[in-house]
C-alpha positions as CSV (number, residue, x, y, z in Angstrom):
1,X,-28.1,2.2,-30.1
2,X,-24.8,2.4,-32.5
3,X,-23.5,5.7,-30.5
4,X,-20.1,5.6,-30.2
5,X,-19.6,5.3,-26.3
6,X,-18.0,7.6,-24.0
7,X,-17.0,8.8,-21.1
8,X,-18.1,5.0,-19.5
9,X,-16.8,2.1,-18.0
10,X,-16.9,-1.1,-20.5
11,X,-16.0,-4.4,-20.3
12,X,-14.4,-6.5,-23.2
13,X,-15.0,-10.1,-22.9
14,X,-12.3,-11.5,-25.2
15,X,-9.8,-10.0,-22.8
16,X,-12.0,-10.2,-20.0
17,X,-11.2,-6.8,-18.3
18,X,-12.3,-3.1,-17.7
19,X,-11.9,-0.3,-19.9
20,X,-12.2,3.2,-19.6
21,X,-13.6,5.4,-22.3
22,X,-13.0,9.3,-22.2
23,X,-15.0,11.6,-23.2
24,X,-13.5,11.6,-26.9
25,X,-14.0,8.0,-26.9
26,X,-10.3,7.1,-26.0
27,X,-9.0,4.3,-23.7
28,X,-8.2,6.1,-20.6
29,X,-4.8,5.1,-19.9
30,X,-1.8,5.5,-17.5
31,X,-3.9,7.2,-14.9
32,X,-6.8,7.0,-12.0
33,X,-10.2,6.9,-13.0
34,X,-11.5,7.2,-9.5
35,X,-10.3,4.5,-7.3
36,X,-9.6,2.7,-10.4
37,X,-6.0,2.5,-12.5
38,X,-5.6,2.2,-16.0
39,X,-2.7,0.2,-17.5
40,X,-0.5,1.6,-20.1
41,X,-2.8,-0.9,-22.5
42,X,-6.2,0.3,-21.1
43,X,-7.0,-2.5,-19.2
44,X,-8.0,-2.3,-15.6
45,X,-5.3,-3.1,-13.0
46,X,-6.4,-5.9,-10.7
47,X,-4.2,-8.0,-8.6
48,X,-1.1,-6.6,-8.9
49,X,1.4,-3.2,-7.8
50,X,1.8,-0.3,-10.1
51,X,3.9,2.3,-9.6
52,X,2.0,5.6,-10.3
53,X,5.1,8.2,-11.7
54,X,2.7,11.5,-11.0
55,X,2.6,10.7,-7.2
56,X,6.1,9.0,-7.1
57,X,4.5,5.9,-5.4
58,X,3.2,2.4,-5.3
59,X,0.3,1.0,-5.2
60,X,-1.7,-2.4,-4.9
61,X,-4.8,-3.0,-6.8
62,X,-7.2,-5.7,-5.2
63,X,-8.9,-8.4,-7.2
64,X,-11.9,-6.3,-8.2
65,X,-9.3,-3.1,-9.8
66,X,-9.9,-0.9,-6.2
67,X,-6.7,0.1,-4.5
68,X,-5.7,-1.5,-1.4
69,X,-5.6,0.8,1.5
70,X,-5.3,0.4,5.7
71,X,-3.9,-3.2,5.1
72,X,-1.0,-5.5,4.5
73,X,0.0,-6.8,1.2
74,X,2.5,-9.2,2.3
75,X,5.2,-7.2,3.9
76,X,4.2,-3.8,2.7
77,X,1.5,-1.5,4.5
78,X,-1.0,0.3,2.0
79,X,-1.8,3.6,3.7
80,X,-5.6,5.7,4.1
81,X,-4.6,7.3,0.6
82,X,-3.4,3.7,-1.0
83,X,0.1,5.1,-1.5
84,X,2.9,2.0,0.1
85,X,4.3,3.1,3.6
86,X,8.5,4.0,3.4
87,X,10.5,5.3,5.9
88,X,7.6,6.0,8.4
89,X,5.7,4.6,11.5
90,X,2.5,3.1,11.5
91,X,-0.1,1.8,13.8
92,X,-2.2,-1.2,12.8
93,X,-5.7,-1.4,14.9
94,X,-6.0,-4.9,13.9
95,X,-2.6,-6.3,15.5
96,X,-2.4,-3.3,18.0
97,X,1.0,-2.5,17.1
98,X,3.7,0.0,15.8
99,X,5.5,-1.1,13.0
100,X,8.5,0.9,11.0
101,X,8.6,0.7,7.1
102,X,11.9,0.8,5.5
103,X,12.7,3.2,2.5
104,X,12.1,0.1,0.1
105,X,8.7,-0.1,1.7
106,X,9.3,-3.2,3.7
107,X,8.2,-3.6,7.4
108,X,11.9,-3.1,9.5
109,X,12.5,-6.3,11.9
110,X,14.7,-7.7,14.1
111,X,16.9,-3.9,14.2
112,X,16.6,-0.9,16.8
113,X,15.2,1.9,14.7
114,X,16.2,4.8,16.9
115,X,15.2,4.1,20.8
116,X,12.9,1.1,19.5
117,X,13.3,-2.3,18.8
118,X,11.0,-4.1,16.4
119,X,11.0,-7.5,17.0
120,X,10.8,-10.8,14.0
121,X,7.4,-9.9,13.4
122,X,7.9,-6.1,12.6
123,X,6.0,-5.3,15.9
124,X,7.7,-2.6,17.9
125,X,8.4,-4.3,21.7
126,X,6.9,-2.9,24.3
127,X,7.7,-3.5,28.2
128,X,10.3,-6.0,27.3
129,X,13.9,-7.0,27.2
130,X,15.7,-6.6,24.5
131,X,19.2,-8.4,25.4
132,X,21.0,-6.5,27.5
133,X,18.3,-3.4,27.0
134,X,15.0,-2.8,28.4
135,X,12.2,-0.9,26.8
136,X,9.4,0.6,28.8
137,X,5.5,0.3,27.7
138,X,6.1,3.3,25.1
139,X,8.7,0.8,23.4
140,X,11.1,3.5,24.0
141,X,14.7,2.2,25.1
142,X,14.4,2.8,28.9
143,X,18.2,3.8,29.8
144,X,17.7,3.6,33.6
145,X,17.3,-0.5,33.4
């Protein structure tokens, strides 16, 4: 209709990616537009980690631009709010299991992290000897054994 657009999602074929138009007619850029981020160039980020400066975090964005959350991306665990798990515990459902990220983000392995030992894997053992040390069905290093 020759109306400049605005405030609308559009798609550019000659790059072949997402755009964000505010309500000036701007590319959004550098920032969420819902579950959505927008690159420093405007385009859509899909398939790759940024690492958002405002909430001091990174991220993965999936193949269709959302951001990854509850899941794996390689050795890193995408949190409920998408922000990458550091120096915190986690439970995965899916592998029943508690896992400890490092500060860098990376699942801790084969190291006691306190009074729990997570194994190759990243799982934390459970009911198990570890060595010379037993832990009890918490995981917790039972000092008794």
């Amino acid at each position: 209709d020759g109306k400049m657009a605005k405030s609308e999602w559009i798609f550019d074929n000659s790059y072949n990616s997402w755009y964000y138009l505010n309500k000036d007619g701007s590319y959004a850029k550098n920032k969420w537009q819902g579950s959505y981020y927008l690159k420093n160039d405007g385009k859509m980020a899909k398939s790759e980690w940024i690492f958002d400066n405002s909430y001091n975090s990174w991220y993965y964005l999936n193949k269709d631009g959302s951001y990854a959350k509850n899941k794996w991306q390689g050795s890193y665990y995408l949190k409920n709010d998408g922000k990458m798990a550091k120096s915190e515990w986690i439970f995965d459902n899916s592998y029943n299991s508690w896992y400890y990220l490092n500060k860098d983000g990376s699942y801790a392995k084969n190291k006691w992290q306190g009074n729990y030992y997570l194994k190759n894997n990243g799982k934390m053992a459970k009911s198990e000897w570890i060595g010379k040390y037993h832990v009890d069905n918490s995981g917790k290093w039972d000092k008794t054994k």
